[in-house]
N, C-alpha and C positions, 0 to 999 in steps of 0.2 A: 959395642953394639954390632961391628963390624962382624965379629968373631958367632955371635947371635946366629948371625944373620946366614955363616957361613954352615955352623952346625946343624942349625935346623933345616938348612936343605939338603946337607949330608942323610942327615935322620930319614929325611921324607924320601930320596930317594933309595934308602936303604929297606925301607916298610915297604916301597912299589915293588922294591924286586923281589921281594918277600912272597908277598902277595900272588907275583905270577911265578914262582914258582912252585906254589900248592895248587895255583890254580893247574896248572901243567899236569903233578900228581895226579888232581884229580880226574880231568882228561883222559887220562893213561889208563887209570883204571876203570873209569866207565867204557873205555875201548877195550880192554882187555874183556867184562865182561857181555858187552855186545858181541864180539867176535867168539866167543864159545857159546853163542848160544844156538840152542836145536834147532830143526827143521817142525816148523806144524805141520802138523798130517794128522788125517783122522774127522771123526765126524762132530762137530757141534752140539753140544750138551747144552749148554748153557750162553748166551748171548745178553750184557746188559751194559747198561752206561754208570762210570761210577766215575768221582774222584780216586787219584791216583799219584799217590809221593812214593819215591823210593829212597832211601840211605843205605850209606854202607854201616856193618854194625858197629863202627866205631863212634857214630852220630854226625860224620859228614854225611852232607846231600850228595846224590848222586847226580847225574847233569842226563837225566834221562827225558827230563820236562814231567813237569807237574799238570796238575788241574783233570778238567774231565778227559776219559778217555773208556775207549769198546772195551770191552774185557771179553774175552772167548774162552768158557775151557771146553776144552778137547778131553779126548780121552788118553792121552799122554803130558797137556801141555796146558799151562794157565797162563791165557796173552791176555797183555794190558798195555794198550797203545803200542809202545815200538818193544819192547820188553816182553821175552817170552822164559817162563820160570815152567822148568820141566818137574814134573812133579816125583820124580827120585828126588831130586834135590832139597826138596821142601824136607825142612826140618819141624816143624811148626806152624798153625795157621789157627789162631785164636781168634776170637769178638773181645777186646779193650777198648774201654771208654767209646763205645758207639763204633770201632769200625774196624777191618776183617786186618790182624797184623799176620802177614806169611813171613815167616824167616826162612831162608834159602840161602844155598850156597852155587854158586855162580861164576866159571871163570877165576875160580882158586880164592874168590874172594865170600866174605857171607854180609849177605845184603838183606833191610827190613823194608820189605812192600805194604804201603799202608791202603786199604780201600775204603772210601766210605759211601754208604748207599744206605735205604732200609733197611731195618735189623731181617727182615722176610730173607733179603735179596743175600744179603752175608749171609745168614745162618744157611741158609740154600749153598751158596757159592764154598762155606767153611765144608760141610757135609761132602761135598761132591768132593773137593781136595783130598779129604782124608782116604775117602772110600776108594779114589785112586792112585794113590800109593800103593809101590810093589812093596812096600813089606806092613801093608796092613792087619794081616793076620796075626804074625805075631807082639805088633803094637795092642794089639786086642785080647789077646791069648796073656801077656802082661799086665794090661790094666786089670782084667779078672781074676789072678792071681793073686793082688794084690792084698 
């Protein structure tokens, strides 16, 4: 029983340390991609309140905080509460199951921004994304080709 007794709190302390050491990973790289990210500048297109999750694309959460937050895009830049996704970066920005997925790449890392609002307020908000990307043209010049 002794021996029990000994192991299982081996075990438990082995899972704690575990634990804060991904917690740490993830830390790292949620600073990694807050510290490359842009400067907002520019004028106000769009202003609304939406829910706001971000993950890395591997299906860890990012520790950027959840729930509602402003979303602003600019004419360079799509901010959602402390998070700002510059739109070269954007790889992607779809309407799934109810709400606007951007995939982006961020600080060497690719990150999935989920928003969700009215389908009006996304399909608005997806529209303005695409339209401002610098290599829209040939994203279009491609799809027509098709």
């Amino acid at each position: 029983m002794k021996y029990v007794l000994i192991f299982g709190a081996l075990a438990i302390v082995l899972v704690a340390g575990a634990l804060l050491l991904v917690e740490r990973r993830i830390r790292a790289r949620t600073r990694r991609v807050l510290a490359a990210q842009p400067a907002v500048e520019g004028e106000r297109v769009i202003e609304l309140r939406m829910r706001q999750s971000t993950q890395f694309a591997d299906g860890i959460p990012a520790l950027f905080g959840e729930g509602e937050a402003d979303v602003v895009c600019t004419s360079a830049v799509l901010v959602a509460g402390r998070l700002v996704i510059p739109f070269a970066g954007v790889e992607d920005a779809a309407i799934e199951r109810g709400a606007l997925r951007v995939r982006w790449t961020g600080g060497g890392e690719k990150l999935v921004t989920t928003l969700e609002a009215s389908v009006h307020d996304l399909e608005r908000l997806r529209r303005e994304i695409h339209l401002r990307q610098p290599n829209v043209i040939e994203k279009l010049l491609s799809m027509v080709q098709k």
